[in-house]
DSSP file (Angstrom, degrees, kcal/mol; ACC not computed):
  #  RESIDUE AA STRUCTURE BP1 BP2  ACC     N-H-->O    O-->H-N    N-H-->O    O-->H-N    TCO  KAPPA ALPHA  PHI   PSI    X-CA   Y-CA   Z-CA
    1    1 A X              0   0    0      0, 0.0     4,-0.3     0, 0.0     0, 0.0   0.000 360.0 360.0 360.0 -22.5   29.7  150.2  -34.8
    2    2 A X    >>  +     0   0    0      2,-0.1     4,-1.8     3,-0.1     3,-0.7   0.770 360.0  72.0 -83.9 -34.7   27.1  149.2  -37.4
    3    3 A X  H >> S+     0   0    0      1,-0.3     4,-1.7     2,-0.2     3,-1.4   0.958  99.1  44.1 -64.5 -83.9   23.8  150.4  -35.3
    4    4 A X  H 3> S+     0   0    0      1,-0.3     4,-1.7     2,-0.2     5,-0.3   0.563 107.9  51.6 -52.0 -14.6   24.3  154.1  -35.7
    5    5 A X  H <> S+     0   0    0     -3,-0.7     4,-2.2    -4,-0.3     5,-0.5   0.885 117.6  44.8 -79.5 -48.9   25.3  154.5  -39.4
    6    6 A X  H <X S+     0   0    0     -4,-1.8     4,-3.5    -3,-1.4     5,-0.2   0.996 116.1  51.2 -68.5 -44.0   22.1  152.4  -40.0
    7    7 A X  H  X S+     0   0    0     -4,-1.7     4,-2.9    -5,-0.2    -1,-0.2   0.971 110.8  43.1  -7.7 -85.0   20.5  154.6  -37.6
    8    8 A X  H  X S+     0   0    0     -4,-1.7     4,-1.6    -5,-0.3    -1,-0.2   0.982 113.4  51.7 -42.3 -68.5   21.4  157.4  -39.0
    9    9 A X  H  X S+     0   0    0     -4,-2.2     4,-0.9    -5,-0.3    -1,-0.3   0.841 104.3  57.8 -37.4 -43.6   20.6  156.2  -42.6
   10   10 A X  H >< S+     0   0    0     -4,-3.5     3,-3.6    -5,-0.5     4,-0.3   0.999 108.3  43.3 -78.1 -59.0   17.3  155.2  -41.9
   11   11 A X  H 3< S+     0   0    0     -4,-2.9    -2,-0.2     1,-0.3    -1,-0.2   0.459 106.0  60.3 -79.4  -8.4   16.2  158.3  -40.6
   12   12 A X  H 3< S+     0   0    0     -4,-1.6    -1,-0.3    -5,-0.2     3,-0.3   0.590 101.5  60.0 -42.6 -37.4   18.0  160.3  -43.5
   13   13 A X  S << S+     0   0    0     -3,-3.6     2,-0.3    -4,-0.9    -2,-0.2   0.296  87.1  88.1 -88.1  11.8   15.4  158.1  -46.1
   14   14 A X  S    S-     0   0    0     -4,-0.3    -1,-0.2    -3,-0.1    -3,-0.1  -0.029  73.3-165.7-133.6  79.8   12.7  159.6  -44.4
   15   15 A X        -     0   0    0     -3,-0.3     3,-0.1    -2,-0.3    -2,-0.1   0.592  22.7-100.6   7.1 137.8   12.1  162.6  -46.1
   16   16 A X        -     0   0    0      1,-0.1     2,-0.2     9,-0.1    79,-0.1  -0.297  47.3 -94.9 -42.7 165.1   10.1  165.6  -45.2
   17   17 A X    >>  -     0   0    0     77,-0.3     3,-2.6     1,-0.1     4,-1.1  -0.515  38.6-109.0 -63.9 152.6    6.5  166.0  -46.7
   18   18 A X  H >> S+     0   0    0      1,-0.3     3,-1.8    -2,-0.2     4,-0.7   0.832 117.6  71.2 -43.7 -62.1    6.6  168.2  -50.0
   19   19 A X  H 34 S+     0   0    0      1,-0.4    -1,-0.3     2,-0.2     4,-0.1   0.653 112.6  22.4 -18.6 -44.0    4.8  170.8  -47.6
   20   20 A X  H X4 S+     0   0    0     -3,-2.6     3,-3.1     1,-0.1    -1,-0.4   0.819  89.1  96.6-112.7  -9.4    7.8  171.3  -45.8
   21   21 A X  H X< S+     0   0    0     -3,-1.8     3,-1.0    -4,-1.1    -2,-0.2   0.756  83.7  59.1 -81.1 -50.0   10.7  170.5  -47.6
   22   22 A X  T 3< S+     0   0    0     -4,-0.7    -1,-0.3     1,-0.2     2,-0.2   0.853  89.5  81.1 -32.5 -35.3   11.2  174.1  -48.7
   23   23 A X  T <  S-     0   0    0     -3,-3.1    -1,-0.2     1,-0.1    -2,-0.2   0.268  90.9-135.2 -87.2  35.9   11.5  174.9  -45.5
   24   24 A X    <   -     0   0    0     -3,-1.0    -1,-0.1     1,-0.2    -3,-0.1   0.571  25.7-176.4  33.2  35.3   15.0  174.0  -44.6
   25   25 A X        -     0   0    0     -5,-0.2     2,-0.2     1,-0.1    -1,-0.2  -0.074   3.7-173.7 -87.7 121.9   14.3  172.4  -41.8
   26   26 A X     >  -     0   0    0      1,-0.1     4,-2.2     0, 0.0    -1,-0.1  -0.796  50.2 -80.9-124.9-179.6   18.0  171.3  -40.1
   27   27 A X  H  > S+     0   0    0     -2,-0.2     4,-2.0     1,-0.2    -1,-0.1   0.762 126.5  58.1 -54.4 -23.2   18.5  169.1  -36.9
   28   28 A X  H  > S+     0   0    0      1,-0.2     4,-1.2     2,-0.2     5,-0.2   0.976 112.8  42.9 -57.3 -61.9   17.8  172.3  -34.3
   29   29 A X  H >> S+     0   0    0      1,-0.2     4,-2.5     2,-0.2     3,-1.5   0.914 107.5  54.4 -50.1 -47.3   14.6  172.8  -35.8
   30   30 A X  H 3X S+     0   0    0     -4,-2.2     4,-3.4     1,-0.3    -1,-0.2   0.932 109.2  61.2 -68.5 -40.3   13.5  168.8  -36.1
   31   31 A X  H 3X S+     0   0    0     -4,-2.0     4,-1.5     1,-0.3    -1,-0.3   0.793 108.2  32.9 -34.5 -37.2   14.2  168.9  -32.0
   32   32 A X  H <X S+     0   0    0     -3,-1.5     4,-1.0    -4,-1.2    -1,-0.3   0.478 111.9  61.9-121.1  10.1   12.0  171.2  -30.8
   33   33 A X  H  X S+     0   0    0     -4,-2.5     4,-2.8    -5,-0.2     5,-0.4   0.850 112.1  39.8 -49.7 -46.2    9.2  170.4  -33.3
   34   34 A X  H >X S+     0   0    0     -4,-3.4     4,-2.0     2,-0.2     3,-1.4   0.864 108.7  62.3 -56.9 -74.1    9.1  166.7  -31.9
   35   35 A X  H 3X S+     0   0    0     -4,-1.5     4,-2.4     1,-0.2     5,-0.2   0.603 116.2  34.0  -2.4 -72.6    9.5  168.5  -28.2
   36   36 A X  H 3X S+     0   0    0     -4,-1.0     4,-2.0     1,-0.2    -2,-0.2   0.956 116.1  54.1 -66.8 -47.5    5.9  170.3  -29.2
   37   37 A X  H << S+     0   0    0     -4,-2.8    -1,-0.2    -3,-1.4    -2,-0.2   0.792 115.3  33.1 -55.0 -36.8    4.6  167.8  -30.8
   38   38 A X  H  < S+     0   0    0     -4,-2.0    -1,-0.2    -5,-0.4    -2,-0.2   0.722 136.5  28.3 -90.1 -21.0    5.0  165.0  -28.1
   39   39 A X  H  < S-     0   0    0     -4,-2.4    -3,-0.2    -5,-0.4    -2,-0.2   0.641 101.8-135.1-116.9  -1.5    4.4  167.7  -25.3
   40   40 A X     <  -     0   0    0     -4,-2.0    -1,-0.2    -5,-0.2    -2,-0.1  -0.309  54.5  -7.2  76.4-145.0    2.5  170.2  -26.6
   41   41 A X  S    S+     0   0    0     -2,-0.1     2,-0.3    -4,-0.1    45,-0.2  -0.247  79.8 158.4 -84.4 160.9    2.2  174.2  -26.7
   42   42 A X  B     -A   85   0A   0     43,-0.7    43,-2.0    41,-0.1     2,-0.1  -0.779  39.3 -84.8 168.9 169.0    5.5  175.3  -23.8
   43   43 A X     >  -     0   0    0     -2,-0.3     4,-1.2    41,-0.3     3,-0.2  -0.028  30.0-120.4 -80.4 158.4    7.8  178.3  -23.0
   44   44 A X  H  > S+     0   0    0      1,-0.2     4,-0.7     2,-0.2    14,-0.2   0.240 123.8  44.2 -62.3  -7.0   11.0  179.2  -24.7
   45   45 A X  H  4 S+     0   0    0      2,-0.2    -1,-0.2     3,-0.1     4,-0.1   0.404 114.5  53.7-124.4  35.1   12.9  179.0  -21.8
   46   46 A X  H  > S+     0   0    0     -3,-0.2     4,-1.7     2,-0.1    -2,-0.2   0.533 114.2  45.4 -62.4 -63.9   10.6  175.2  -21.0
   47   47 A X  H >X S+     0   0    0     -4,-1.2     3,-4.1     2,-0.2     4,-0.6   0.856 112.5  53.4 -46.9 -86.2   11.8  174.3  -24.6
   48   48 A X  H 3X>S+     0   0    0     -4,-0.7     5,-2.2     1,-0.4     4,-1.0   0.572 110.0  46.3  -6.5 -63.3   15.5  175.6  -23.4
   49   49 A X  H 345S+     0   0    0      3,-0.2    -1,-0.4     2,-0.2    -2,-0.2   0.595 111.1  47.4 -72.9 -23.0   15.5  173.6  -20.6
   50   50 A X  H <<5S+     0   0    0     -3,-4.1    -2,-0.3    -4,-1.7    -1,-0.2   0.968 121.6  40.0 -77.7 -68.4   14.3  170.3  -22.4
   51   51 A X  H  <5S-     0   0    0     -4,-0.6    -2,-0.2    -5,-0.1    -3,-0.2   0.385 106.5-126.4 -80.9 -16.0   17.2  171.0  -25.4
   52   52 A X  T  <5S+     0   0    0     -4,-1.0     2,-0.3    -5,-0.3    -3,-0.2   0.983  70.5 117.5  35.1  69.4   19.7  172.1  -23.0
   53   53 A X      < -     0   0    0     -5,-2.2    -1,-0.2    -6,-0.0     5,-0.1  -0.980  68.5 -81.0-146.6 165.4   20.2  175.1  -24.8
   54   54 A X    >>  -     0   0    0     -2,-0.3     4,-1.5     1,-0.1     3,-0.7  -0.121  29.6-126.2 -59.7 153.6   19.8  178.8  -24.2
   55   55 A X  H 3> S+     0   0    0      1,-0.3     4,-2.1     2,-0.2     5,-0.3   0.955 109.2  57.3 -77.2 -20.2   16.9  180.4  -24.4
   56   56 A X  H 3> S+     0   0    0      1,-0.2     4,-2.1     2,-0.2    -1,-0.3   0.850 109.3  48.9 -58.0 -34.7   18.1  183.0  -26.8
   57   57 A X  H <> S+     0   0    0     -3,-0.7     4,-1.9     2,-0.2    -1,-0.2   0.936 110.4  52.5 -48.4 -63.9   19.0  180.1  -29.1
   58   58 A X  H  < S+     0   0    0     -4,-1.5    -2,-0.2     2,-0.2    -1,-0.1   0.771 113.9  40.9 -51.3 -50.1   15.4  178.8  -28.3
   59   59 A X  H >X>S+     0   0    0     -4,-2.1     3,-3.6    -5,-0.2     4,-3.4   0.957 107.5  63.5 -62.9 -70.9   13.8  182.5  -29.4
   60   60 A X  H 3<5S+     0   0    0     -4,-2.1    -2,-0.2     1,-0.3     5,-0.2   0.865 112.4  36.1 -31.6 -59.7   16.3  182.7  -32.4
   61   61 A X  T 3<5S+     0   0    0     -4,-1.9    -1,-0.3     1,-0.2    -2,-0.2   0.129 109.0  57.2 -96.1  36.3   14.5  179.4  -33.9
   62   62 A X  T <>5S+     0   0    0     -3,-3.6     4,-3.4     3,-0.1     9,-0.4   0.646 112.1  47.3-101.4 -45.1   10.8  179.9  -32.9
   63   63 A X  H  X5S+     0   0    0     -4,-3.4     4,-0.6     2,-0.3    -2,-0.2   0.641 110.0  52.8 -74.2  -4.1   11.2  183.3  -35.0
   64   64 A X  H  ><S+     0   0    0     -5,-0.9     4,-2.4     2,-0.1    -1,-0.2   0.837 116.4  39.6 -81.2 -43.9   12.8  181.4  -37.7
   65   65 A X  H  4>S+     0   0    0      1,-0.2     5,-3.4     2,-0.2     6,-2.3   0.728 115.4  48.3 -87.6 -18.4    9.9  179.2  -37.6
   66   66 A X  H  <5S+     0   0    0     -4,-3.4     3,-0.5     4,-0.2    -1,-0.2   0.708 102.5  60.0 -67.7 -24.2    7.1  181.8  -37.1
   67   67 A X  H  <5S+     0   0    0     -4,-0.6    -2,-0.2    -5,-0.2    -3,-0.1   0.991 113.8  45.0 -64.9 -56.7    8.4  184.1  -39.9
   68   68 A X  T  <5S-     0   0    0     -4,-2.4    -1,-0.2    -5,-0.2    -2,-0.2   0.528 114.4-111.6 -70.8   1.5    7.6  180.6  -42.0
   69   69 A X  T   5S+     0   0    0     -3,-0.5    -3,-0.2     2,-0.2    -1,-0.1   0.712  89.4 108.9  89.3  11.2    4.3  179.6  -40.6
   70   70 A X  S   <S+     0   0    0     -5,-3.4    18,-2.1    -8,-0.2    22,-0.3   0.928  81.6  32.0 -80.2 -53.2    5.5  176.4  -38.8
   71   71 A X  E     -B   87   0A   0     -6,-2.3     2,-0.3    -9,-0.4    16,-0.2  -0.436  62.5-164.2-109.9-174.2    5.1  177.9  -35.4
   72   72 A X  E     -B   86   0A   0     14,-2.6    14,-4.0    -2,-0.2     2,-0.4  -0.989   7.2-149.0-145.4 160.4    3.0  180.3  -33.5
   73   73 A X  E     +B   85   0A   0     -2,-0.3     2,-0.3    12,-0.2    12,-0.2  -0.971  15.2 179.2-152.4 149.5    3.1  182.2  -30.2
   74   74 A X  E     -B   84   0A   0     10,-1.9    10,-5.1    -2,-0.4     2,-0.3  -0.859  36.8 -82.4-128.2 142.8    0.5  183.2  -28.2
   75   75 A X  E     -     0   0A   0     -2,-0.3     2,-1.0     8,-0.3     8,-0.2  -0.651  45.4-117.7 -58.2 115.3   -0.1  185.1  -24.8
   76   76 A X  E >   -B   79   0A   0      3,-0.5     3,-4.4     6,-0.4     6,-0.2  -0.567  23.0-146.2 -49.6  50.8    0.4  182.9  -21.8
   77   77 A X  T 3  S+     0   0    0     -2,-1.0     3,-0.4     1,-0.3    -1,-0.1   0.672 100.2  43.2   8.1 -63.8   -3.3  182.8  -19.8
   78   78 A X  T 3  S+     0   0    0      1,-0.2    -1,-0.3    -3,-0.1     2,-0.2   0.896 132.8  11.0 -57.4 -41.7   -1.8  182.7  -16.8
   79   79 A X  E X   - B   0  76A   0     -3,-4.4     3,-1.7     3,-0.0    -3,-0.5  -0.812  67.4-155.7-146.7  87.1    1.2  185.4  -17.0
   80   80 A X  E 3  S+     0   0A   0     -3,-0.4    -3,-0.1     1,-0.3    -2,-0.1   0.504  90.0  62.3 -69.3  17.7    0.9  187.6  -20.2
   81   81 A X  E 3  S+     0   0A   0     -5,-0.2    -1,-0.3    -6,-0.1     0, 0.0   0.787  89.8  80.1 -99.9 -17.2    4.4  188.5  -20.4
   82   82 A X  E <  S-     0   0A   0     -3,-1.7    -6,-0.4    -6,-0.2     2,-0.4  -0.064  72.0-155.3 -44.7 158.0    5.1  184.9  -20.9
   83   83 A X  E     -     0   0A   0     -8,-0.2     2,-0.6    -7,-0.1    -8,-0.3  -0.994   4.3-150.8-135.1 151.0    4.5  183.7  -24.6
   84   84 A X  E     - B   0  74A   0    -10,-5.1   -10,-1.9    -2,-0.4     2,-0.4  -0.977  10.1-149.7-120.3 140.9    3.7  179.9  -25.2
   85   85 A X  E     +AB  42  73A   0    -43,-2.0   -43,-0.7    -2,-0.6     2,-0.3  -0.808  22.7 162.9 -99.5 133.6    4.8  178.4  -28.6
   86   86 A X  E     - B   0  72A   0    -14,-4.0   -14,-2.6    -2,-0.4     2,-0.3  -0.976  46.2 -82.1-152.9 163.3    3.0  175.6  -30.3
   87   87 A X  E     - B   0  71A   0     -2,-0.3   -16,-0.2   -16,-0.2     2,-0.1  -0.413  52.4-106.3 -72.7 124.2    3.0  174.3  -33.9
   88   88 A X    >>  -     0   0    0    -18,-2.1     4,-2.4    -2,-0.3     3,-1.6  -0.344  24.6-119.5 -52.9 134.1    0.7  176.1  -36.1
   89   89 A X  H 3> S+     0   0    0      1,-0.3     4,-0.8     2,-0.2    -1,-0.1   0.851 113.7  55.1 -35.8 -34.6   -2.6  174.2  -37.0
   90   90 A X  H 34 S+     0   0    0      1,-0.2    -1,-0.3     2,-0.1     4,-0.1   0.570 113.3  37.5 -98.4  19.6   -1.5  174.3  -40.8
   91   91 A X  H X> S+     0   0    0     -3,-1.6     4,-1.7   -21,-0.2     3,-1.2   0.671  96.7  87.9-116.6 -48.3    2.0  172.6  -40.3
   92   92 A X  H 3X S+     0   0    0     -4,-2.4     4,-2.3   -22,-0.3    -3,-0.1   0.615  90.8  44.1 -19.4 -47.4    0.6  170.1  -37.5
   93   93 A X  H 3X S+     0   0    0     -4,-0.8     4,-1.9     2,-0.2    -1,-0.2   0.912 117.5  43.1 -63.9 -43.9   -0.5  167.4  -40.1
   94   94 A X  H <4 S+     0   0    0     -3,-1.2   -77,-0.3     2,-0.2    -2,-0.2   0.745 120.5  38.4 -66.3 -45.0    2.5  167.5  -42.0
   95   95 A X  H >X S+     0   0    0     -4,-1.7     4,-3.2     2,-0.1     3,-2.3   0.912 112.2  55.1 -73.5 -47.2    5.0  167.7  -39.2
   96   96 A X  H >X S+     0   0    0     -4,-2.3     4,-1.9    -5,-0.3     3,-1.7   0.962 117.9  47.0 -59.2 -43.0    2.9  164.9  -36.7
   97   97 A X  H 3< S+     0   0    0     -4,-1.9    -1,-0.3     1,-0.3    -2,-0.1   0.049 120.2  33.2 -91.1  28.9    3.4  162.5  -40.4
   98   98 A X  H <4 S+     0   0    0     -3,-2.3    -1,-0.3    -2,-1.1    -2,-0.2   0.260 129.6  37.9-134.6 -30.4    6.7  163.2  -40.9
   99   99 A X  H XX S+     0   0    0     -4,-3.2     4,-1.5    -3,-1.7     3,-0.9   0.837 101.8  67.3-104.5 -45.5    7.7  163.4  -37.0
  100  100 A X  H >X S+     0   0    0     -4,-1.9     4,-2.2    -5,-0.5     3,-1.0   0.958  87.5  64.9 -69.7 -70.6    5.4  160.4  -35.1
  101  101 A X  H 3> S+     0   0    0     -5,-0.3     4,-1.3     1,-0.2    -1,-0.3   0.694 104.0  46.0 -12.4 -53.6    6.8  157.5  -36.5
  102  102 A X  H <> S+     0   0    0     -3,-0.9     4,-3.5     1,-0.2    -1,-0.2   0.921 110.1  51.2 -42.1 -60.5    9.7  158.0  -35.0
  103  103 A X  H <X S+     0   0    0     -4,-1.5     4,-0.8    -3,-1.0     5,-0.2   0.727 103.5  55.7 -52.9 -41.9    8.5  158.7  -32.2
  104  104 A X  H >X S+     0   0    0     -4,-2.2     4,-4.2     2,-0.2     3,-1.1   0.954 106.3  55.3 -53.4 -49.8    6.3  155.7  -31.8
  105  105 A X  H 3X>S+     0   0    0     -4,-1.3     4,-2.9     1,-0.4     5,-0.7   0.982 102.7  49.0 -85.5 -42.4    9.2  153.5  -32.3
  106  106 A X  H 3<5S+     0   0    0     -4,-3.5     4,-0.5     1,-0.2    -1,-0.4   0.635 108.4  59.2 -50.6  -4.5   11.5  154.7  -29.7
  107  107 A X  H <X5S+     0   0    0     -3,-1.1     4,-4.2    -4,-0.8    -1,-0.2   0.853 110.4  42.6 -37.7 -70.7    8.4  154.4  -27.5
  108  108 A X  H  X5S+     0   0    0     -4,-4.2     4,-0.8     1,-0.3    -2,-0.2   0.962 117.8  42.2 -59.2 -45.5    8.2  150.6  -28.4
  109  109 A X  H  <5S+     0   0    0     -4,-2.9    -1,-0.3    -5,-0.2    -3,-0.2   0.906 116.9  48.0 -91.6 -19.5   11.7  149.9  -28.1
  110  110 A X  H >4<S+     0   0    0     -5,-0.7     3,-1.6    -4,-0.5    -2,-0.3   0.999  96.1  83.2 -55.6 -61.7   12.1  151.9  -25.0
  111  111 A X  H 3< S+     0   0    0     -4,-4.2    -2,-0.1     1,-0.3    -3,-0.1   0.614  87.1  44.5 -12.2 -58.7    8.8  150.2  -23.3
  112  112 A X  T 3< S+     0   0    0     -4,-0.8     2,-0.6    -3,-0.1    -1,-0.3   0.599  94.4  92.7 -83.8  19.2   10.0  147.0  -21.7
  113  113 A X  S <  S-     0   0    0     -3,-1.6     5,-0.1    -4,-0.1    -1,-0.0  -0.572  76.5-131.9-100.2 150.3   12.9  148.6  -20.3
  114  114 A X     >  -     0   0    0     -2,-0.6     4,-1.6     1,-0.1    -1,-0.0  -0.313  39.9 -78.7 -74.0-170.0   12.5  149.9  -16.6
  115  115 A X  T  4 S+     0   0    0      2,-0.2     4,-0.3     3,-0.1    -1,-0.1   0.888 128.2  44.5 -14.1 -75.0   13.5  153.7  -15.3
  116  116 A X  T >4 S+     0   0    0      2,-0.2     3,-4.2     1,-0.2     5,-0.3   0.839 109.6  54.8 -68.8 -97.9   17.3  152.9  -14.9
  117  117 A X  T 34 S+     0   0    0      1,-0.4     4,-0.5     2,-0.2    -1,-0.2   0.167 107.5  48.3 -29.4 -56.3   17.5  151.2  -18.0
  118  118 A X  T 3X S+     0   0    0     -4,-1.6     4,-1.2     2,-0.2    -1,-0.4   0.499 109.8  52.7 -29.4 -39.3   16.1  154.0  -19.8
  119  119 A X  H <> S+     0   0    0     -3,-4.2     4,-3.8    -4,-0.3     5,-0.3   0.953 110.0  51.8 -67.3 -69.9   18.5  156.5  -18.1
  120  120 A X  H  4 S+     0   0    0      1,-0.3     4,-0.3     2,-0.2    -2,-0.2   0.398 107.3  50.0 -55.3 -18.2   21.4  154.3  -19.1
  121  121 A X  H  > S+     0   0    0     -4,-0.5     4,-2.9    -5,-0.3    -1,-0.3   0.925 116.4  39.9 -67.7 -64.3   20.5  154.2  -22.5
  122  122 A X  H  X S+     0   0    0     -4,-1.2     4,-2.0     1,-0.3    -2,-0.2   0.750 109.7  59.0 -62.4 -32.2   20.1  157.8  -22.8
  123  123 A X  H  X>S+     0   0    0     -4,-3.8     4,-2.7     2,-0.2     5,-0.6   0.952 110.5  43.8 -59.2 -50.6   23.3  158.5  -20.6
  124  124 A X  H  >5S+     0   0    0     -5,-0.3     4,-2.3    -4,-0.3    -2,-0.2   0.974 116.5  54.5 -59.3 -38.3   25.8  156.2  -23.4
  125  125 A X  H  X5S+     0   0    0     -4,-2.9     4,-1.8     1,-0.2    -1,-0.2   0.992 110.5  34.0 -42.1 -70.5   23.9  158.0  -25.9
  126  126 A X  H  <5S+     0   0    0     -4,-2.0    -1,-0.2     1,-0.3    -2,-0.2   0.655 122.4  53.1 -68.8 -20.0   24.5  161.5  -24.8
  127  127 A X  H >X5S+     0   0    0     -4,-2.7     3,-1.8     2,-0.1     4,-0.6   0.733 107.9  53.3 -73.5 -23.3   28.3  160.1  -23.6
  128  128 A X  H >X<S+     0   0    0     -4,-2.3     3,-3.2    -5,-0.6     2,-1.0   0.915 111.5  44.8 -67.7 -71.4   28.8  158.6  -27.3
  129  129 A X  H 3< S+     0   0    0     -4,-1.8    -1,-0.4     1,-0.3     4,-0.1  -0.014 114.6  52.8 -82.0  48.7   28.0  162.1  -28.7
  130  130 A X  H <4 S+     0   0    0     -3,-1.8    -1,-0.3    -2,-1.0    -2,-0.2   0.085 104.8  45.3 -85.1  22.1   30.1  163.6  -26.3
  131  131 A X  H XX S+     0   0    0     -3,-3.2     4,-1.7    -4,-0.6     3,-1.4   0.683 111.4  57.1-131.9 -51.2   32.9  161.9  -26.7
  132  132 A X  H >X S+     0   0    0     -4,-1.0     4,-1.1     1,-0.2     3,-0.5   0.991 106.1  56.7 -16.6 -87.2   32.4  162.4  -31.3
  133  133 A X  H 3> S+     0   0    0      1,-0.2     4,-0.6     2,-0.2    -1,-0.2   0.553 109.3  40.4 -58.2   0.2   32.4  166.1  -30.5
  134  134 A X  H <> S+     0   0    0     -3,-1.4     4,-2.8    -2,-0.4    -1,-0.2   0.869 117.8  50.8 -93.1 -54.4   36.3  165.7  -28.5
  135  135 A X  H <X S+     0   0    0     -4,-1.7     4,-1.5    -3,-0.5    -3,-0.2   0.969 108.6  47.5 -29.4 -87.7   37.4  163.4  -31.4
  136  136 A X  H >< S+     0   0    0     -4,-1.1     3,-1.7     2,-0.2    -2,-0.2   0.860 117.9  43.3 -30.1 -72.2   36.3  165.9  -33.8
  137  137 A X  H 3< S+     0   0    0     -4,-0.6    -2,-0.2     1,-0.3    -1,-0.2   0.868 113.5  50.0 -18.6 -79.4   38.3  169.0  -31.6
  138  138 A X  H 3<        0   0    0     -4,-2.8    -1,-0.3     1,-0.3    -2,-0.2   0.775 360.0 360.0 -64.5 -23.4   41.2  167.0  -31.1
  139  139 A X    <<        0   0    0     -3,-1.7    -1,-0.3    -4,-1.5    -2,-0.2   0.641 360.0 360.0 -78.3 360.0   41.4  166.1  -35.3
């Protein structure tokens, strides 16, 4: 019961960079930056499928975030009705130094754990906040 409020807390203190901090950036958005950022340039309906969310959902915040200059979208080599979305070059710095940290350290405290272990984390997780969003309903 104590781990996630500190959780939570710590990752509250750690501010955007001034650079973005106008940009209202809420927990949809901070997903599928890291998504591009740890995996690089993808599809909406790749992103979709990573977020478990629709792709119209997906679309909705890339054009939130191209209208501001976070992201950009580009013609697909391969299939030019496809569009691939990737973090614009002048948001990159700001987001990888705001976003990577994180990122590092679930790396590190994920590492010594094997496959399953890793599942089993991510499965309690993803039961914990399903089980908050039924609790919330039912109250």
């Amino acid at each position: 019961m104590l781990v996630m409020p500190r959780l939570i807390g710590r990752a509250k203190r750690t501010p955007p960079p001034e650079e973005l901090r106008s940009l209202d950036l809420a927990p949809r958005h901070l997903s599928l930056l890291s998504m591009l950022l740890l995996d690089g340039p993808l599809t909406v309906s790749q992103l979709a499928g990573a977020l478990g969310v629709a792709p119209t959902t997906v679309s909705l915040i890339v054009s939130e975030l191209s209208r501001k200059g976070v992201l950009e979208r580009r013609e697909d080599d391969a299939d030019r009705r496809r569009r691939i979305i990737d973090i614009s070059q002048a948001s990159r710095p700001a987001i990888s130094q705001w976003l990577s940290p994180g990122a590092r350290a679930w790396r590190r405290a994920l590492a010594p754990l094997t496959d399953e272990q890793r599942r089993l984390f991510v499965d309690t997780l993803l039961a914990y906040e399903s089980a908050i969003t039924d609790i919330q309903r039912e109250a």
